[in-house]
C-alpha atoms as a printed R data frame, in Angstrom:
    type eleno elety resid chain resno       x       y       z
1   ATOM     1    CA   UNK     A     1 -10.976 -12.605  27.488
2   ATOM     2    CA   UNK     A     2 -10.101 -13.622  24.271
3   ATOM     3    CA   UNK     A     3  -9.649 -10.515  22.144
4   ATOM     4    CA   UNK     A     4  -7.093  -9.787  25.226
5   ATOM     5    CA   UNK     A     5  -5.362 -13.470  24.386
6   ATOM     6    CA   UNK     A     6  -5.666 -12.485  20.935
7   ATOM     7    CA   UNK     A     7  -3.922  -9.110  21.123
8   ATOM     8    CA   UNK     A     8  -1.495 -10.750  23.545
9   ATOM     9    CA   UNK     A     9  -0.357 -13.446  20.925
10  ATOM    10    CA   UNK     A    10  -0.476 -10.564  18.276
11  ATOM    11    CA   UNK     A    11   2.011  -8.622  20.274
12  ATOM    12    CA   UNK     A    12   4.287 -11.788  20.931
13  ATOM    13    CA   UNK     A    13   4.228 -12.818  17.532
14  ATOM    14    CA   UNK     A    14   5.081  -9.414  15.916
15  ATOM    15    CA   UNK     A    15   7.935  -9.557  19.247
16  ATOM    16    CA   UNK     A    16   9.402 -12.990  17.858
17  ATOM    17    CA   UNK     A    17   9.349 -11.773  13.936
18  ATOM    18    CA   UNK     A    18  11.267  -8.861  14.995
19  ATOM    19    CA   UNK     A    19  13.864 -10.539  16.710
20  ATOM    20    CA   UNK     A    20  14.046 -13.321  13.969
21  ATOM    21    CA   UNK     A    21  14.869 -10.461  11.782
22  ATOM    22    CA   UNK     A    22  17.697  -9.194  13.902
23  ATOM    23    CA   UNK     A    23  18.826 -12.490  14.170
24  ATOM    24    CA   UNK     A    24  20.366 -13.001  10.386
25  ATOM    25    CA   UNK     A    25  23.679 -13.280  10.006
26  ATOM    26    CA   UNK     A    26  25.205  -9.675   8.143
27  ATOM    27    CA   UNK     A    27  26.664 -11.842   5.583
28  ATOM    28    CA   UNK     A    28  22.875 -13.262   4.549
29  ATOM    29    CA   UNK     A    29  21.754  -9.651   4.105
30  ATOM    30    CA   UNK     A    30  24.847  -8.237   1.612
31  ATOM    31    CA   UNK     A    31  23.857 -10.667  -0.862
32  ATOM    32    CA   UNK     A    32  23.022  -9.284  -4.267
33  ATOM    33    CA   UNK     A    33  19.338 -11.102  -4.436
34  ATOM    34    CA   UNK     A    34  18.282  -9.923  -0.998
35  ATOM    35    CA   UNK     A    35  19.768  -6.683  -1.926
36  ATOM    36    CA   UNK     A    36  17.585  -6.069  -5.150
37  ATOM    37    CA   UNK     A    37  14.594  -7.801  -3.064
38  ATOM    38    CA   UNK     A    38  14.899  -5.144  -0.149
39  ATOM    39    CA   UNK     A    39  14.832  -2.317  -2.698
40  ATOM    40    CA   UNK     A    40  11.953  -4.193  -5.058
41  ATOM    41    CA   UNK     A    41   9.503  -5.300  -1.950
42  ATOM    42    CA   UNK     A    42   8.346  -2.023  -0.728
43  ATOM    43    CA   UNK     A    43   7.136  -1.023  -4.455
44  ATOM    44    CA   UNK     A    44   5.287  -3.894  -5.060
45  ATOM    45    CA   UNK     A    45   3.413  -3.849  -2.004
46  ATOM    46    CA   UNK     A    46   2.664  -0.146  -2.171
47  ATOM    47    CA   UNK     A    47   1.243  -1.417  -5.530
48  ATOM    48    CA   UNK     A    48  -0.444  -4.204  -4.503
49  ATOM    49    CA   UNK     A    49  -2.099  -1.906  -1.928
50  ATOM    50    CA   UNK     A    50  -2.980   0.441  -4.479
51  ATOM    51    CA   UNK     A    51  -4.746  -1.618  -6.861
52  ATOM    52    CA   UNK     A    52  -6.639  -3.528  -4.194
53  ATOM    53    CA   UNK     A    53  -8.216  -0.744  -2.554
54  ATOM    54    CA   UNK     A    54  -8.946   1.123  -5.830
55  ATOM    55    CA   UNK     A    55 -10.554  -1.522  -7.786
56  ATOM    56    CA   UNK     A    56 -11.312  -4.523  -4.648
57  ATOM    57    CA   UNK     A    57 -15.125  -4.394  -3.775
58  ATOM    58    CA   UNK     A    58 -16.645  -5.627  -1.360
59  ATOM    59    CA   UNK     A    59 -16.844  -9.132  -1.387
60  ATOM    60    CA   UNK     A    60 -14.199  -9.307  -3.863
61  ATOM    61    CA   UNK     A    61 -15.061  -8.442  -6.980
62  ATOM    62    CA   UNK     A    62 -13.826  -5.831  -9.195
63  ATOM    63    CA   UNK     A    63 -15.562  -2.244  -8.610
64  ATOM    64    CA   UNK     A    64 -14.513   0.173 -11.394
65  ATOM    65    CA   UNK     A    65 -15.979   3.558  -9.517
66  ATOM    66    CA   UNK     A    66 -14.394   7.245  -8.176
67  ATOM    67    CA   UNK     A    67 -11.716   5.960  -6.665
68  ATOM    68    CA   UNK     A    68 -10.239   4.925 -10.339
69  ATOM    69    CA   UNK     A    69 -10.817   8.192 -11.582
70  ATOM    70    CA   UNK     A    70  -8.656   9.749  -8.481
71  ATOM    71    CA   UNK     A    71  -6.170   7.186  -9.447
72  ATOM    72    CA   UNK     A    72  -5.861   8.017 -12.666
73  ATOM    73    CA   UNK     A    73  -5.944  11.707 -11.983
74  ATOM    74    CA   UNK     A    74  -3.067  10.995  -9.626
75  ATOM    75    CA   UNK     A    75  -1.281   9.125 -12.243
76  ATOM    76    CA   UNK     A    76  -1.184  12.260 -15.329
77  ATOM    77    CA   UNK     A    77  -0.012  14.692 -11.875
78  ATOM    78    CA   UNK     A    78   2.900  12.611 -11.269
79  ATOM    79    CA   UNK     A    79   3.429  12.526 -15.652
80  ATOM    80    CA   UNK     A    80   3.605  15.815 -15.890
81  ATOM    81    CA   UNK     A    81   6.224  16.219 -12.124
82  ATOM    82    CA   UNK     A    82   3.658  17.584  -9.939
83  ATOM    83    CA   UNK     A    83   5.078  17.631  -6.453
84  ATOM    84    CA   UNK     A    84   3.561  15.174  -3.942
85  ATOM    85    CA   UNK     A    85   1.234  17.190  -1.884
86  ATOM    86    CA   UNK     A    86  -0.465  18.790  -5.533
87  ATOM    87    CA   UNK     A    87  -0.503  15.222  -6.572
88  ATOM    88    CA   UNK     A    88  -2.736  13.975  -3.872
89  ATOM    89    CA   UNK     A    89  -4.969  17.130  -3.725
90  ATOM    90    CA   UNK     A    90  -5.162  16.653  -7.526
91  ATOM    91    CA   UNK     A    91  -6.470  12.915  -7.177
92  ATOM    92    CA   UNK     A    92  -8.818  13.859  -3.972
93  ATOM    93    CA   UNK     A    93 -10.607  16.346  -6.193
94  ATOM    94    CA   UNK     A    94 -11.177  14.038  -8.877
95  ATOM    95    CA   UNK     A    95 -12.476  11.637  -6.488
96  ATOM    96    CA   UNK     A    96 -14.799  14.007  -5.347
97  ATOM    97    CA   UNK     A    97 -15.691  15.418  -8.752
98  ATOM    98    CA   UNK     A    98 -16.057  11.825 -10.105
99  ATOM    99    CA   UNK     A    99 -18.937  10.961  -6.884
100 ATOM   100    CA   UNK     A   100 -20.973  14.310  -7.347
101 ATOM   101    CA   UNK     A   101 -20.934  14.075 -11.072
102 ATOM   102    CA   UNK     A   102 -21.042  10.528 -11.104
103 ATOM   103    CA   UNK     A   103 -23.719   9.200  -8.448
């Protein structure tokens, strides 16, 4: 019963947040700041992401292991303009070279 009350207060929370959102005046929203935040936020999440599930271990530390190599693989394809799809295939094969090389 309570992982139901818990999705059920999930589900009414992520309701009210919604509507909060829609509720802001369309004056509040053409300001410059919020303007330049909108645009900024997404990136620096994506990156926050990123960085914490390529170098986060387990119980928190820092874990230096394949997935950095991917990463950085992924990082000289988009250097040198490889489109999207190469640059993914390019980082999941030096993720998988890094393990069977690697340990």
């Amino acid at each position: 019963m309570t992982v139901w009350l818990a999705i059920g207060l999930t589900a009414a929370g992520c309701y009210l947040v919604k509507l909060l959102g829609l509720s802001v005046p369309a004056e509040m929203l053409e300001r410059p700041l919020v303007r330049r935040l909108a645009v900024l936020l997404p990136v620096a999440l994506l990156a926050a992401l990123t960085a914490l599930q390529t170098f986060g271990g387990g119980s928190g530390e820092l874990t230096v292991d394949a997935r950095a190599v991917g990463l950085a693989a992924a990082a000289v394809a988009l250097l040198l303009r490889a489109p999207f799809l190469l640059v993914i295939a390019v980082a999941v094969v030096g993720t998988a070279a890094a393990r069977a090389f690697g340990g």
